[in-house]
N, C-alpha and C positions, 0 to 999 in steps of 0.2 A: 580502564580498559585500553588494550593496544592498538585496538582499531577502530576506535570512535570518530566518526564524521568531525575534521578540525575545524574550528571559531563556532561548536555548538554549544550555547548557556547551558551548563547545568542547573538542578534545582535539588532541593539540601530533600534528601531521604525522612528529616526528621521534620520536613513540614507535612507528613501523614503522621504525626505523634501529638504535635503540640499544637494546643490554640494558639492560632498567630494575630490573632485580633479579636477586639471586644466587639460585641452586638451594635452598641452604643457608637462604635466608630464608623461603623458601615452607613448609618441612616440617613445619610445626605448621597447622592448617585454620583456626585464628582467622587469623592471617595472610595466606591465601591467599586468603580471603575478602575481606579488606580491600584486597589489592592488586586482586584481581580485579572488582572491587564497582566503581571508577569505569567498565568497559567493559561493563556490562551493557545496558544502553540502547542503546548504538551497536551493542552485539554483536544484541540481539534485533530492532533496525531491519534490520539485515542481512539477519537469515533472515529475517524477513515480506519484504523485495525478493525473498528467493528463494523462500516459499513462498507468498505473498499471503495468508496468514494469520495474524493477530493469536495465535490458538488454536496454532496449529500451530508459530509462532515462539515463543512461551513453551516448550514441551516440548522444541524442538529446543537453545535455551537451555541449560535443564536439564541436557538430556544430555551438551551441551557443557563445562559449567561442571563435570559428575561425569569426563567423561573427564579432564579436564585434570590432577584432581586426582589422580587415580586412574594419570594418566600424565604425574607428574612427573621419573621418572626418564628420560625420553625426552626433556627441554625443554633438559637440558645448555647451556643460556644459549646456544646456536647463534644464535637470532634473538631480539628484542626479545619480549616476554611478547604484546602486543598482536598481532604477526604470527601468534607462536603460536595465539593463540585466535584470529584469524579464519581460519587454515588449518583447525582441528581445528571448528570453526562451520561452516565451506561444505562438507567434507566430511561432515560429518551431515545438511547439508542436501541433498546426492545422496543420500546414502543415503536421507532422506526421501522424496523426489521418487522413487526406483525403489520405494519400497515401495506396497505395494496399498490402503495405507490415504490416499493420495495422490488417488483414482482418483474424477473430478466425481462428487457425490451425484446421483441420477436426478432426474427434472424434478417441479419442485410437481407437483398435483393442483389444477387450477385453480379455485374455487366457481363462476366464469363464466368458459368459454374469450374467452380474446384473440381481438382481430381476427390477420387475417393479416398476419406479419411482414413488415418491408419486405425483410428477410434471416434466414437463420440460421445463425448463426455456431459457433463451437466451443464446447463449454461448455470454461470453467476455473472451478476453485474460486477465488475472490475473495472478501475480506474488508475491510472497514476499516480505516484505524490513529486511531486517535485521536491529540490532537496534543500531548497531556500527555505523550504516552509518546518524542514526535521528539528524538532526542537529534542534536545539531551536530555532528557530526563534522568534524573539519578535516580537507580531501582534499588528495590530494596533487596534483603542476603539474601530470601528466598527466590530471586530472578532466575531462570535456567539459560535466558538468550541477551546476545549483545545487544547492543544497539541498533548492529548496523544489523546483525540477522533478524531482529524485532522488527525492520521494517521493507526488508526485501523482498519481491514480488513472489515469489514462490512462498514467503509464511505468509503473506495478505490471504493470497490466494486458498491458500489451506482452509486458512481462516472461515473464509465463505463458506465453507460446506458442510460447518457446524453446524448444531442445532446452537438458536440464539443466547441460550442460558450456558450453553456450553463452552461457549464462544466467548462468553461476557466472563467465564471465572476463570478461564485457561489466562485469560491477557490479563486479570488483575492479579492473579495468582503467579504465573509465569512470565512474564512480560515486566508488572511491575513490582513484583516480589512481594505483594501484600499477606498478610498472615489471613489464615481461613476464618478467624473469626470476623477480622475486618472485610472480611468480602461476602460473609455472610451477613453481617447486620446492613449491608450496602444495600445485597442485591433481597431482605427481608426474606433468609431462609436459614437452614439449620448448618452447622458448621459440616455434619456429617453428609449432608446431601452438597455440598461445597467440595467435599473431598472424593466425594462419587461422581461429581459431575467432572470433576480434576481428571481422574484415571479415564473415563468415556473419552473428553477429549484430546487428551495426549494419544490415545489409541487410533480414533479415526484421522485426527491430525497427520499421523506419520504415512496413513493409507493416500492420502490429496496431497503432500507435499510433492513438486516439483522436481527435474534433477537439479543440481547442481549443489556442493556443501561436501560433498566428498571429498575432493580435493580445495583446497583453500583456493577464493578467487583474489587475484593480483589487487593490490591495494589501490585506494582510489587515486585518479590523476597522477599511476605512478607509472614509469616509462613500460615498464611490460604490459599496465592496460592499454594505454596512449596508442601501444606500434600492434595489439589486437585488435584494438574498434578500429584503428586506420585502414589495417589490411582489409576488417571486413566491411566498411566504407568506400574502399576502392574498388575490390569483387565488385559489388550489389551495383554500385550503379555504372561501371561497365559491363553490367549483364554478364561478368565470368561467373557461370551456375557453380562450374567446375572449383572455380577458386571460393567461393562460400563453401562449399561442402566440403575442402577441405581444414578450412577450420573448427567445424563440428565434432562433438564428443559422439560416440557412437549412438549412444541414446538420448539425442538432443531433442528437442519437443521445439513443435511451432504451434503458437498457441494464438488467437484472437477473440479474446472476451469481449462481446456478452456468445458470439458464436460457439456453440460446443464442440466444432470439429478439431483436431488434434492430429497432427502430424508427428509422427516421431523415427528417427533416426536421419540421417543424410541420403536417401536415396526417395524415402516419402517426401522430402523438404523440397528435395532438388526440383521431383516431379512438379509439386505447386510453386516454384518459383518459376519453372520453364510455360508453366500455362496461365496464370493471373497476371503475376507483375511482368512477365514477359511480353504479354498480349498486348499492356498499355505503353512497352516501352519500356526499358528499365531510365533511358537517358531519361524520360518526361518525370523522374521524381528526383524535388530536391530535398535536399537534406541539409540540415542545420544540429553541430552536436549539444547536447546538453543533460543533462542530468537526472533521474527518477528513481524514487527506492533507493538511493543509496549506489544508483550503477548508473553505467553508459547507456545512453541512447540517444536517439535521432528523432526529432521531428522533421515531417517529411511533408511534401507537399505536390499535387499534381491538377492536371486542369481540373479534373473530379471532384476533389477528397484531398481531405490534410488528416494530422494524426499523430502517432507517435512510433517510435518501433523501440522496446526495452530489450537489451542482453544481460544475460546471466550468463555470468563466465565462470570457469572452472580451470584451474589452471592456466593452461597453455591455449586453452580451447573454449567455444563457445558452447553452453549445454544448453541453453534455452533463448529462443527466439519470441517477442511477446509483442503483437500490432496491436494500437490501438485505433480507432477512427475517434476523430477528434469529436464530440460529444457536448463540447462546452467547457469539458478539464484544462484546456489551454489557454483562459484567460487566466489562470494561476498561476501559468511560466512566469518569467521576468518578459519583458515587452522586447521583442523582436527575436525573438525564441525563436517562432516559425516562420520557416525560409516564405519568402512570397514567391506568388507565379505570377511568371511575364503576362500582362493584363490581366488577373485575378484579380 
C-alpha cells in the first residue's frame, strides 16, 4: 500500500489459513504468551474498530487473551491461532456492545451553553487511537479500505452507528478481507445472512460517514500537513476566528463525542468558537501536537479540562474538526503528550 503508516509490523495474510502451532505447544502460559504476544496490537486495533474505545478495547483484550487460555481445549488446531483469537475478540466485542456498561455517558454540563447546533445527531461513545498503538496488519484480497482509511476517525465513527452484528462482519469482511465463510463460522451464522448483513452495512455506513476522502488528505508528517496544522495552531490560540475559518472546506463538521451536537460549515464553527473557547480565553489553552487515527492533532490543556482536538484534512483544507475531553484515553499517549498547566 502507498500510504501505509511507516515502521508499522506487518503480519502474513496466511496466518488466517494455516495452523501455526500444535495444542501441545501452547500448555504451559510462558508459551502461550509468547505465541500470543505478536497479535496483541492488531487484536486490540480490532476491538477499538468495534468499540471506538481506546479504554474499552484494552479490557476487551484482556478478556480475550484470559478466554483463549482458559479455552485451550476448545482450539483443537481446527483453524489457524490467529482466526482463533479474532473469533473469540469479536465475540466479546458483542458481548460488550449488549452490555449496559456500553450505553453514551450523559452530556457535559456546559460552563457557557453553545450556540445552537447546525444538527443533532446521535451520541456514541467515541475515543481516540493513538498512532503508537496502530499496528499493520496485512489484509486479505477481499479488503475494500487501506490502512490508514481503516482506521481514521470518520470510518470509527461510522462504525458506531451500526447495528453490532453489522458492525462485526463489515470490519472482518472489509477491513480484514476475510471470506464469508470464515466470518460466518466466527461469528456462528449462515454465510448468506453474512452477505446480507455485508450490503445493510455498507449502506448505512456511507449515510454516518464524515466529510473528508473526497479529495485526498496530505500525507503524514509531510510538509503540506506540517505548514496546515501549523497555520491552524497559530489561528486557534491567537483567538484569529477569522483565520481558522479560513482554512475550512465549506462543509467542515465540528464534532465532540459523546456530545450529539454538530456544527457544520465555517460560519456555524466560527459562531461556537467566538462563544465557548472564546469565553475561557483562547490564550488559557495549551496545546501539545501529536498524533490520532492516523492524523494531526493537538492535546490541549486548560485550568478546567484537558483533551484532545483531531483534524481531518482534505486537501489544502481542513474538513473536520473532532474535541475530545480527556476521559482517561490519555494515559495511552506516550508520557508527556499533554501540555501541563501552570499549577495544575
Amino acid at each position: 500500500m502507498h500510504d501505509e503508516t511507516p515502521g508499522l509490523r506487518k503480519t502474513d495474510r496466511d496466518d488466517f489459513t494455516r495452523p501455526l502451532v500444535s495444542f501441545q505447544a501452547m500448555t504451559d502460559e510462558q508459551t502461550f504468551r509468547a505465541l500470543t504476544d505478536p497479535y496483541r496490537r492488531e487484536l486490540q486495533l480490532h476491538c477499538y474498530r468495534m468499540l471506538g474505545s481506546v479504554q474499552d478495547a484494552e479490557d476487551v483484550l484482556q478478556e480475550t487473551l484470559t478466554a483463549a487460555w482458559r479455552g485451550l481445549g476448545g482450539f483443537g488446531e481446527r483453524a489457524s491461532l490467529r482466526t482463533w483469537l479474532y473469533k473469540i475478540a469479536t465475540n466479546r466485542c458483542l458481548n460488550w456492545i449488549r452490555d449496559a456498561r456500553r450505553r453514551p455517558r450523559p452530556a457535559t454540563q456546559w460552563a457557557v451553553a453553545p450556540p445552537e447546533p447546525t444538527r443533532v445527531g446521535e451520541p456514541i461513545w467515541l475515543e481516540p487511537y493513538p498512532d503508537g498503538l496502530i499496528e499493520d496488519a496485512q489484509h486479505g484480497p477481499e479488503a475494500r479500505y487501506e490502512t490508514r482509511e481503516a482506521i481514521a476517525l470518520a470510518f470509527v465513527a461510522g462504525l458506531q452507528h451500526l447495528p453490532a452484528r453489522q458492525r462485526a462482519v463489515l470490519v472482518l469482511r472489509d477491513v480484514l478481507g476475510l471470506r464469508a465463510a470464515e466470518v460466518a463460522d466466527m461469528l456462528d451464522t449462515s454465510e448468506a445472512s453474512v452477505n446480507s448483513a455485508l450490503q445493510r452495512a455498507r449502506a448505512a455506513l456511507e449515510q454516518h460517514r464524515l466529510p473528508g476522502g473526497r479529495e485526498r488528505a496530505p500525507l503524514p508528517d509531510s510538509p503540506q500537513e506540517r505548514t496546515l496544522v501549523g497555520r491552524f495552531a497559530d489561528a486557534f490560540q491567537s483567538g484569529d476566528i477569522d483565520g481558522v475559518v479560513a482554512l475550512l472546506t465549506d462543509d467542515a463538521l465540528l464534532t465532540m463525542p459523546p456530545e450529539p451536537l454538530i456544527y457544520e460549515g465555517p460560519a456555524a464553527i466560527a459562531e461556537f468558537f467566538s462563544v465557548v473557547p472564546a469565553a475561557h480565553g483562547f490564550d488559557s489553552f495549551k496545546l501539545a501536537a501529536t498524533r490520532a487515527n492516523g492524523q494531526p492533532a493537538f492535546a490541549y490543556a486548560t485550568a478546567a479540562s484537558g483533551g484532545l482536538f483531531v483534524l481531518t484534512l482534505e486537501g489544502e483544507r481542513v474538513a473536520g474538526i473532532t474535541r475530545f475531553r480527556d476521559e482517561g484515553f490519555m494515559a495511552y499517549f506516550p508520557p508527556g503528550t499533554a501540555p501541563s498547566w501552570p499549577g495544575g
